[in-house]
N, C-alpha and C positions, 0 to 999 in steps of 0.2 A: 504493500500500500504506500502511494506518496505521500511524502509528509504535505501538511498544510503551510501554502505559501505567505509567506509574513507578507501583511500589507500593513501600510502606513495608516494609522488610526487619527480622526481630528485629537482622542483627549493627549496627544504628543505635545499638543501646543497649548499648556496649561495657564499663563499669562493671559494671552489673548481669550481664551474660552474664560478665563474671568473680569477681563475687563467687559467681554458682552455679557453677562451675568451682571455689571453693573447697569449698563444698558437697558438689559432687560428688566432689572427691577424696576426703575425710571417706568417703561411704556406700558410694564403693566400697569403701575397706578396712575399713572397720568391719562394714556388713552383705552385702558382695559385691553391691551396687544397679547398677555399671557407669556410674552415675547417669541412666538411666532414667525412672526415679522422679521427683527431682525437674527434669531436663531436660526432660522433655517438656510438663507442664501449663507452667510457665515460658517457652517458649520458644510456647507459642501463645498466653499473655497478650501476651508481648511482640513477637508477631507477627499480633496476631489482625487487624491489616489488611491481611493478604495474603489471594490468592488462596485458595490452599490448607491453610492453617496447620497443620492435622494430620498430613497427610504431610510438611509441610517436620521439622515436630516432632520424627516420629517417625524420620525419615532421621538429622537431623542429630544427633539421641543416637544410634541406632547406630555413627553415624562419630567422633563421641568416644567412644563404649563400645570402639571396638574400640583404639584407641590406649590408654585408663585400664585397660582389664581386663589388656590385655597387659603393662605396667608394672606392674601391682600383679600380677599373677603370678608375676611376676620375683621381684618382692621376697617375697611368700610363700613360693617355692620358696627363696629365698636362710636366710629364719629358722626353714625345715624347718615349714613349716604344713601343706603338700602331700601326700596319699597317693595315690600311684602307681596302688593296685590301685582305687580309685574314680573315677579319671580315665579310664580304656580299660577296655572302649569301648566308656562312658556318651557322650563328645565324639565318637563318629560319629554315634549318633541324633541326638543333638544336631543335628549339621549337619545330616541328611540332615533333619529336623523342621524347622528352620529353612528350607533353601530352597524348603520349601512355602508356609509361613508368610510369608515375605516378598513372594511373589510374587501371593498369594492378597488381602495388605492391601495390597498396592498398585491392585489392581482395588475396593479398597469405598471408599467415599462418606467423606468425614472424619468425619461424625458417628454412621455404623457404628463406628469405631475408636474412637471417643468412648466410646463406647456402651460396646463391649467392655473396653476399658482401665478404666470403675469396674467391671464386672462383675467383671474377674480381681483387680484388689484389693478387693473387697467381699468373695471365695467366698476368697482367701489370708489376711485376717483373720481370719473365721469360723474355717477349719479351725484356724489356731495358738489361737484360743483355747479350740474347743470339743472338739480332740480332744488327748488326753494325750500327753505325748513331745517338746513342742516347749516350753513358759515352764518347765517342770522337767526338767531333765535328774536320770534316779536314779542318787545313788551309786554304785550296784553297777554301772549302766549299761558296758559295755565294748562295742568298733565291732566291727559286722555288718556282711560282704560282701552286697553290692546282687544280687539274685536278677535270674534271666535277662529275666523279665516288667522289672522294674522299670526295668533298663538299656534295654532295647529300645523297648517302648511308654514306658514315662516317659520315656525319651532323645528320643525323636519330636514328643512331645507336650508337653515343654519348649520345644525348639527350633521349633515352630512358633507357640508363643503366645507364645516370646520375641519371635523374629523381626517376627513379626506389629505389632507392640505396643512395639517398641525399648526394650525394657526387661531383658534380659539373661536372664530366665530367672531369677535367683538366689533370687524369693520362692518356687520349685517346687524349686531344688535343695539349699536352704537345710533347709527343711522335711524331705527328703528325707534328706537325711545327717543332718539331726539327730537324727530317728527311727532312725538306723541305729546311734544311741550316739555320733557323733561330740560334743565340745564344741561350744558356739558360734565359737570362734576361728579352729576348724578347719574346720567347715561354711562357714561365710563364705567363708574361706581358697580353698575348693574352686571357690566360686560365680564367683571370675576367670576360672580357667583354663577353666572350662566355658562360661563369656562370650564365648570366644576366637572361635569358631567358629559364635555366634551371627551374633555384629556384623561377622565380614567376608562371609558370606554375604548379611547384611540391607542390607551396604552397598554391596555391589557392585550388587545387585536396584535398590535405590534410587539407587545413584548413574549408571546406564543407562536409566532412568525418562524418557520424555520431557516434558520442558515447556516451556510456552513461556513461562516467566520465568528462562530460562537467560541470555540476554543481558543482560535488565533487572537480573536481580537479584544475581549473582558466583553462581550457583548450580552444582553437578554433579547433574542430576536434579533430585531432590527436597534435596540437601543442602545445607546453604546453608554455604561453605567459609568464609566470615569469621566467620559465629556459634560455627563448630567450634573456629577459632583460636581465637578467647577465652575460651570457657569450658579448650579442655586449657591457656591460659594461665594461667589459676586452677587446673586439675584438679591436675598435672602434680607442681608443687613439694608440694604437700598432698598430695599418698599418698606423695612422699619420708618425709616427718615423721610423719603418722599411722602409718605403717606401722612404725615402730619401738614403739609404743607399746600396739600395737592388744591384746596380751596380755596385759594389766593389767588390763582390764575383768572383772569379778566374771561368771560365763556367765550368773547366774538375770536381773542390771541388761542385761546384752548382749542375751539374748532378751528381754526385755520392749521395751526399746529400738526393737528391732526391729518388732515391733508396734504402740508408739507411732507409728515414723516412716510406717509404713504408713498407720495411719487419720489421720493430716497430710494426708499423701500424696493422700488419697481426697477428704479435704471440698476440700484447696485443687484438687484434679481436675474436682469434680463444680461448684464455683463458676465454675469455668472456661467450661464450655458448649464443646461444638463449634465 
């Protein structure tokens, strides 16, 4: 039998995997990213000579999404950011979206997901820019309960392009609550706890995943457990901090922001390649 061929693992580059661990504490509490966003193009620069580097990508922000989102939950529930009646039960389609999604990108090809991950941030910029309710919130604006349609199929089809994609779902629920009159603070706020049930869904799919750089590489599945360590060792103390602060932000610089970090997001994505 041949031995298994050493390949080069992202968690080699232990600085960097926590300076985005700081990063990503930042995005998750500021724009609810779980850091998705920017874990995954990152994590296939810094893995791109692996095997599979899209799925390792895409697992291993899931499995620090679901640690970050769940702490910064916490903490949003703790400085009353949270509304109860938006949370149930948006967070069942969610799941039940999710463990489609997960299961579905675990069968495509890495540069299918490629593919798909600039489409979902290319069609989530467009809509905040081109349709009204999301860079202005009006004045008079006060929060609308989520209609039966919107919990149901948007709770599905959240969780399944989250899952899909490890990236939490929050540039669809962000969007969503903000349209509903929520502030930014507080849409954000939301986009954790609904992260919750993304990422343990996407991680469990992906961490049962067979592969055979399981041995070679300190992997579960597709996740590669050392790169996870580093980055929640950067995430972890940063959404302590940010998170006391996060309400100070002006909403009209918070949604802009947001959209900035988005088209970041897409060029340094699409520079990437598969």
């Amino acid at each position: 039998m041949a031995p298994l061929r050493s390949v080069p693992r992202v968690s080699d580059s232990f600085l960097p995997l926590l300076a985005l661990g700081v990063a990503c504490g930042v995005t998750t509490v500021l724009f609810g990213f779980g850091g998705g966003f920017v874990i995954v193009p990152a994590v296939v620069v810094l893995g791109a000579g692996e095997d599979d580097p899209m799925h390792v990508a895409v697992a291993t922000s899931a499995a620090v999404m679901l640690v970050n989102a769940s702490v910064a939950a916490l903490t949003q529930w703790r400085r009353g950011r949270l509304r109860r009646a938006y949370l149930w039960p948006l967070a069942a389609f969610v799941a039940l979206g999710a463990a489609a999604g997960s299961l579905i990108a675990n069968a495509l090809d890495g540069a299918v997901l490629h593919g798909l991950f600039l489409g979902y941030l290319l069609m989530t910029i467009l809509d905040s820019l081109l349709r009204a309710g999301f860079l202005v919130r009006p004045e008079d604006a006060s929060p609308r309960p989520l209609s039966r349609g919107a919990a149901t199929l948007g709770g599905t089809g959240i969780g399944a392009v989250a899952a899909g994609l490890g990236v939490g779902g929050s540039v669809l629920t962000v969007p969503l609550l903000r349209r509903r009159g929520l502030p930014m603070v507080e849409a954000t706020a939301m986009a954790n706890p609904l992260s919750v049930p993304v990422a343990a869904v996407a991680t469990t799919v992906y961490a049962l995943a067979p592969t055979a750089a399981v041995a070679a590489g300190g992997r579960l599945g597709h996740v590669d457990l050392p790169a996870a360590a580093a980055l929640l060792a950067g995430s972890l103390p940063t959404i302590a901090v940010v998170g006391r602060f996060a309400g100070r932000v002006p909403d009209r610089v918070h949604a802009a922001a947001h959209v900035g970090l988005l088209v970041l997001v897409l060029a340094v994505t699409a520079a990437v390649g598969p």
